[in-house]
N, C-alpha and C positions, 0 to 999 in steps of 0.2 A: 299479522302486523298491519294497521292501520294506516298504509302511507302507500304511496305510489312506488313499483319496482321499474324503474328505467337504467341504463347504463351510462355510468358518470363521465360527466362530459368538460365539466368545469371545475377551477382549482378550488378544492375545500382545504380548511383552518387545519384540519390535521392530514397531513399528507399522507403517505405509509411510512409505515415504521423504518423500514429499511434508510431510507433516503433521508431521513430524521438524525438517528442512529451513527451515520458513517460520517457525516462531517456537517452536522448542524453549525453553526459560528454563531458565538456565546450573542446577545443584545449588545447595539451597539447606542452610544446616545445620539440623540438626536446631532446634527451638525445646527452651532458652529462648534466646532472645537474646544475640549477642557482649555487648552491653551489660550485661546481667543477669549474666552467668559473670563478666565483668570488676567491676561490683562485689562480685560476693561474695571475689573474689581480694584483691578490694583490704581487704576487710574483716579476710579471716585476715590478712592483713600488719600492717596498722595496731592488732590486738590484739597482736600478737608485739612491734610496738614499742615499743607503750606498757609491756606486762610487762615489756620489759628497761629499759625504763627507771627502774621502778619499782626492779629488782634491784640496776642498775650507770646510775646518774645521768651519771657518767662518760663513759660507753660507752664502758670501756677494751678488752670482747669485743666487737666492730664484725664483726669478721671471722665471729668465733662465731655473730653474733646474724644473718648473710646468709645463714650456712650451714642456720639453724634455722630461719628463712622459706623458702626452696628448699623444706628437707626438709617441713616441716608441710603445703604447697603440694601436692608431690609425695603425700603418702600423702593427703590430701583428694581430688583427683583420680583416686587410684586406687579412693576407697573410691563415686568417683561424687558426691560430695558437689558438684559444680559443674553438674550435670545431673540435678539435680530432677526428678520425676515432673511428670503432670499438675497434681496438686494438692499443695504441698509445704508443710510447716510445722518451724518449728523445733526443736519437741520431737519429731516423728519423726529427726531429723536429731543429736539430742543425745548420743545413746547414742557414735555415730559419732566427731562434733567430739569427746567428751570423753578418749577412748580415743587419737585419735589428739596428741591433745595433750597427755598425759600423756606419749606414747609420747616427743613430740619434745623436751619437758622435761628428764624423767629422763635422756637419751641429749646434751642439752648442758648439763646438770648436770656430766654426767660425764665429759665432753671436757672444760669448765672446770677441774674440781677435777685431771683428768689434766697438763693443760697448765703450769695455776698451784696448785697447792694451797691458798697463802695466800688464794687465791679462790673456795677452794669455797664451795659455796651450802648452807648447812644446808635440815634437813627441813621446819622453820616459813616459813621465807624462799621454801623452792620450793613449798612448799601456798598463800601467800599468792599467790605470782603467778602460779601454774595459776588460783587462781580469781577471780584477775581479767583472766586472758586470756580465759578459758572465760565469765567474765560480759560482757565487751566483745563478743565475736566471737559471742555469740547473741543479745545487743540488738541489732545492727547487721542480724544475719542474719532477725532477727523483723522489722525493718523494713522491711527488704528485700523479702519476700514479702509483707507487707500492703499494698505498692506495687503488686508483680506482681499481686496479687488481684483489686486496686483497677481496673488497666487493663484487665485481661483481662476483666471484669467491662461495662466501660468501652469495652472495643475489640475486641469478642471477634476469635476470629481464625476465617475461612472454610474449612468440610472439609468431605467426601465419607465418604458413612458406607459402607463396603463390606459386601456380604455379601449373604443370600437376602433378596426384595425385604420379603418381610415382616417379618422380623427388621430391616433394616436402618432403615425406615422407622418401627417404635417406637422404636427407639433416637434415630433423629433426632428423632422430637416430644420425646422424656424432654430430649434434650438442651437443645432447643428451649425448654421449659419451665424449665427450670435455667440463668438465664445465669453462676451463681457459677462456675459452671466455665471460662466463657469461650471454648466454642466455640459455633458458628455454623453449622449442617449449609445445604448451599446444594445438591446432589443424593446420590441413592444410584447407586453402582455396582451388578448385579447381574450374572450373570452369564445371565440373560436379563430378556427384558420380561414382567410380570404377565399372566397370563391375562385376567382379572377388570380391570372400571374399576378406575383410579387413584384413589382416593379424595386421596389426599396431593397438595401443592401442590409436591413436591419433584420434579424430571425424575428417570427411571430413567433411567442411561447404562450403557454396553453396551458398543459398540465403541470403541477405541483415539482414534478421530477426536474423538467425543463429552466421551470424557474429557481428552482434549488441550483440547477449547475449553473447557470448565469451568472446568479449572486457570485458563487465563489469562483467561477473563473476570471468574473473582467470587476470582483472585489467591488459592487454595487452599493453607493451608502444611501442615494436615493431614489425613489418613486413617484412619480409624478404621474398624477391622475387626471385626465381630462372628461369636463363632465362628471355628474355623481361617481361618487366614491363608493363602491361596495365595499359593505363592510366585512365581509369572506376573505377579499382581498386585501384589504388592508391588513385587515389580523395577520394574513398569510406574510406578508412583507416585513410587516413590522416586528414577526418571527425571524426571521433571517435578517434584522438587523436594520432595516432600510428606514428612513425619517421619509415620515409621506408631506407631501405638498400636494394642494387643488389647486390646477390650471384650470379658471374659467368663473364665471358667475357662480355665486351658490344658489340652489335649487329654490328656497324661500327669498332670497334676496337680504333677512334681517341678520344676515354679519359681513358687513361690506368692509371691505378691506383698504388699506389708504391709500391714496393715488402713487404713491411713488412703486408700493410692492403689485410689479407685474413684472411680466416676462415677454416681452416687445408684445406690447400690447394688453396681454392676456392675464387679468385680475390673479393674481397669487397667494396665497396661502396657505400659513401648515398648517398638516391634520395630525394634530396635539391626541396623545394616547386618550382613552376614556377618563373620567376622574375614577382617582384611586380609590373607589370601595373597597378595595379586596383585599381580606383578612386585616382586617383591622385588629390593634394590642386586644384590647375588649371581646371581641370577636373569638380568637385565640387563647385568652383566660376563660370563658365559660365554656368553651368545648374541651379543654384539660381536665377541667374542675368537674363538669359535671360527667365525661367516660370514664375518668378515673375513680369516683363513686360509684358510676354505676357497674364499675367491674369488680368493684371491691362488694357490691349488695348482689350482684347477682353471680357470682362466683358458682356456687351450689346449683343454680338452674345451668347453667353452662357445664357443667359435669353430668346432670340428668342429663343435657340435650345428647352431650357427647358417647354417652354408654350407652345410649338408645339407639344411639345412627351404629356404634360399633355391633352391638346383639342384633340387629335388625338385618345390616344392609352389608356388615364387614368389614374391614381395614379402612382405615383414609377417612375421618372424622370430616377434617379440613378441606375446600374445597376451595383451591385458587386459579382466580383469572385473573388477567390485564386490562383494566381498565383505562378511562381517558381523563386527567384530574385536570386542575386550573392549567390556563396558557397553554391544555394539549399535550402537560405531561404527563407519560404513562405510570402506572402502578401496579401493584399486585393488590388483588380485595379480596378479602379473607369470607367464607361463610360457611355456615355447615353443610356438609352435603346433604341435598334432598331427594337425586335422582340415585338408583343404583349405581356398582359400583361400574358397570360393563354398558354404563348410556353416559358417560358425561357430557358434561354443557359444551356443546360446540361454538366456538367464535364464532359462528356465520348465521347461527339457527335463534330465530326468535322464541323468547319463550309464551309459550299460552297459559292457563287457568285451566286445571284437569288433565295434565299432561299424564298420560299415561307411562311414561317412562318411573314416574316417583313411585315411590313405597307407602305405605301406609306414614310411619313415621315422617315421612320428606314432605307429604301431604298435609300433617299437621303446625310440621313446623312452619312453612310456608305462608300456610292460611294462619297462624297466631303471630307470624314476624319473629318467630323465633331465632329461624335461619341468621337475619343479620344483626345475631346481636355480636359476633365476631368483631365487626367491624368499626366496632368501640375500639379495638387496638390500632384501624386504620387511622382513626380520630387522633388517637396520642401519639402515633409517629408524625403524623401531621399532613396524612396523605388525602386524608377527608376535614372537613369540617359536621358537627352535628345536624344541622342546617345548611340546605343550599341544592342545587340545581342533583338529580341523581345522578350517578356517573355509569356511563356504558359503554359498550367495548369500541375499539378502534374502527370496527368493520363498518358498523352500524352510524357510527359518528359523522364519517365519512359519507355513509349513502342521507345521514336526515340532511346534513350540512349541502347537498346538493340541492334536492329537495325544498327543505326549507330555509328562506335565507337569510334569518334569526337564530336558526340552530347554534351557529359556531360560537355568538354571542354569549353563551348561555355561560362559557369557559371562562369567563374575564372575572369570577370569584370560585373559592374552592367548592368542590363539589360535595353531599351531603347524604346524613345515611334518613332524613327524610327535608321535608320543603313545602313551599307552597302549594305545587302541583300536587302531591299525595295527601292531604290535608283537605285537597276540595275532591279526593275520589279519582285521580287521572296515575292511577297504578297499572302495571302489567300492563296488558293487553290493550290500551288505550289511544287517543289519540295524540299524536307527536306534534299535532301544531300546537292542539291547547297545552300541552305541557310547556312545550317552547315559548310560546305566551306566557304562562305563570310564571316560570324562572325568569326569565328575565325582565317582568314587573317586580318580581321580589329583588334582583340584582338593582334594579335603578330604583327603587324605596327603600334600600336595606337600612334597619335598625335595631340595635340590641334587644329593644325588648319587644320586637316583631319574631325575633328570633325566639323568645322563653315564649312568646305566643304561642309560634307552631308547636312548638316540642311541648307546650300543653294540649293542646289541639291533638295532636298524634298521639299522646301516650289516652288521652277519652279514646283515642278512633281503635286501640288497641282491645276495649274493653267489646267493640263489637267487628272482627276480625271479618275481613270480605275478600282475601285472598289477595296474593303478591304477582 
């Protein structure tokens, strides 16, 4: 195995099974609240109503005035406006609302006056009712947060300050001493234990186990990371449900954050999930389309493989493990057996190229990639995609993910029965950062027809076979 053997000392993306297993808590969304996003929705709406009613008492535009709620709703959302910072107040948010509802105004002004002329809206009549949408929809929205204020204030919410122990542990008293902001530090993560007594009343946690029972004892919804954010960690948290926030400068400087979101003092900001590449509609139609062909065309070589390994090596065709699939969920991966039937693949054992345990037959199949043509049916339950990062066991996950600290990155799309790493030669017995490197260049360039690339690329590389 091409990687360093040390004993794991810091929390990796996949924990152990166990602690996973007995009481994982489902993702939770980020904070604020479905309820809180849902009034403020309700708020842009009921301004937009009231201004057209003000306009057309009538409400002969009905139709107009659905399209002009959608649309106001739609650029709100885009502009973030329904996911407030830590600390959120109306007049940071003004500049925003004002802009984009001038935008939605002027644009069914002018559907109006298009559709009916005799119904255009002159310049006085549409200034009048911009500015008592814009005066309604930031009373309501000023309400609104002096509510949120109010509770949070009132009911702080339970988090974990990450980061080096002593940095993390002033932050938690600062925070501790401020409830206006309305969090609650209940431990710090570190990424070891202090040398020195503990002076703080707060547990340092460490291992994966420790911060699993945290979460669910004192019910943790957030994270609060000072200083760079590792991304080990954040995946790990953002597993167990927690909305991460960065206490402090950002590392580059180029996403400065607005002057009002801090935390007495200290620059604020969420750390927003990755962008969703994973498993995209497209993505999921041509890996249906094309293992479902290729199970139906290779049907007859899947019967030779299988009577070979039966007359060869004896009972047990099929040969299943547990693998690690997207976000760290496990699987079972289907393949043929290639080692006898009184050696099989051990969870903990690396495999090499020339392993003496195989048979003649497991040796071929191996070296032609025959072995995982099984794993076409992992494809169609949905546990693999055709392309994408290779998937390996839990033991192993754990020791690259310490190791190297891109590895656990590699998880945020589904895993593949080949990729970019096997397509440049980084199969078996190879090195584990170059692969971690290539998966996760193909994770952040993913495209569909990068994806009918490889799987050309792989199925040439098949024609000159260099072993698994």
């Amino acid at each position: 195995m091409t990687t360093e053997s040390t004993s794991p000392a810091t929390p990796t993306v996949v924990p152990p099974r166990g602690a996973v297993d007995r009481a994982a808590p489902p993702p939770r969304r980020p904070q604020p609240a479905p309820p809180f996003v849902s009034s403020l929705v309700a708020a842009d709406c009921a301004a937009v109503l009231l201004a057209a009613l003000l306009l057309d008492p009538q409400q002969r535009g009905a139709a107009l005035l659905m399209q002009l709620t959608a649309c106001l709703a739609a650029l709100n959302a885009y502009a973030g406006l329904y996911r407030p910072g830590a600390v959120a107040s109306v007049l940071d948010e003004l500049p925003a609302l004002a802009g984009r509802a001038a935008i939605a105004w002027c644009a069914a002004a002018a559907l109006l006056a298009a559709q009916s002329p005799r119904h255009a809206v002159g310049p006085a009549a549409l200034a009048a009712v911009y500015a008592a949408h814009l005066a309604f929809v930031c009373g309501c929205r000023a309400v609104l947060h002096h509510r949120r204020r109010a509770a949070a204030r009132a009911h702080p919410r339970s988090a974990l300050v990450v980061g080096s122990a002593p940095d993390a542990q002033r932050l938690a008293g600062t925070l501790a001493g401020h409830p206006e902001y309305g969090i609650r530090p209940v431990g710090v993560v570190a990424t070891q234990r202090p040398d020195g007594p503990d002076e703080s009343s707060l547990p340092v946690l460490v291992t994966p186990e420790e911060i699993h029972r945290a979460v669910i004892q004192n019910s943790v919804r957030d994270a609060v990371f000072t200083g760079a954010a590792r991304p080990d960690l954040v995946a790990l948290l953002r597993h167990h449900g927690c909305a991460g926030w960065l206490v402090g400068e950002d590392d580059d400087g180029t996403r400065p954050t607005p002057m009002s979101q801090h935390l007495w003092g200290h620059a604020c900001r969420r750390l927003d999930p990755p962008p969703a590449h994973r498993s995209p509609l497209s993505k999921r139609v041509l890996d249906v389309t094309v293992a479902g062909l290729m199970l139906a065309a290779l049907s007859p070589v899947l019967l030779l493989c299988a009577a070979a390994i039966r007359l060869s090596d004896g009972p047990g065709v099929i040969f299943r493990q547990e693998r690690v699939g997207q976000d760290g969920r496990l699987f079972t991966l289907l393949k043929f057996r290639t080692l006898r039937a009184d050696d099989e693949e051990a969870a903990t054992r690396w495999s090499v190229a020339h392993d003496e345990r195989m048979s003649t037959v497991g040796t071929f199949l191996r070296r032609s990639s025959l072995d995982e043509l099984p794993q076409l049916w992992n494809v169609l339950r949905g546990d693999m995609s055709l392309v994408g990062p290779r998937p390996e066991r839990p033991y192993f996950v754990a020791e690259f993910s310490r190791v190297h600290p891109r590895y656990a990155a590699r998880h945020r799309m589904p895993v593949g029965l080949t990729g970019l790493a096997q397509v440049h030669g980084l199969r078996g017995d190879t090195s584990i950062e170059d692969r971690c490197r290539f998966d996760n260049h193909y994770i952040d360039h993913w495209s569909l027809w990068q994806d009918v690339c490889i799987l050309l690329r792989t199925a040439v590389s098949l024609l000159r076979p260099a072993g698994s």
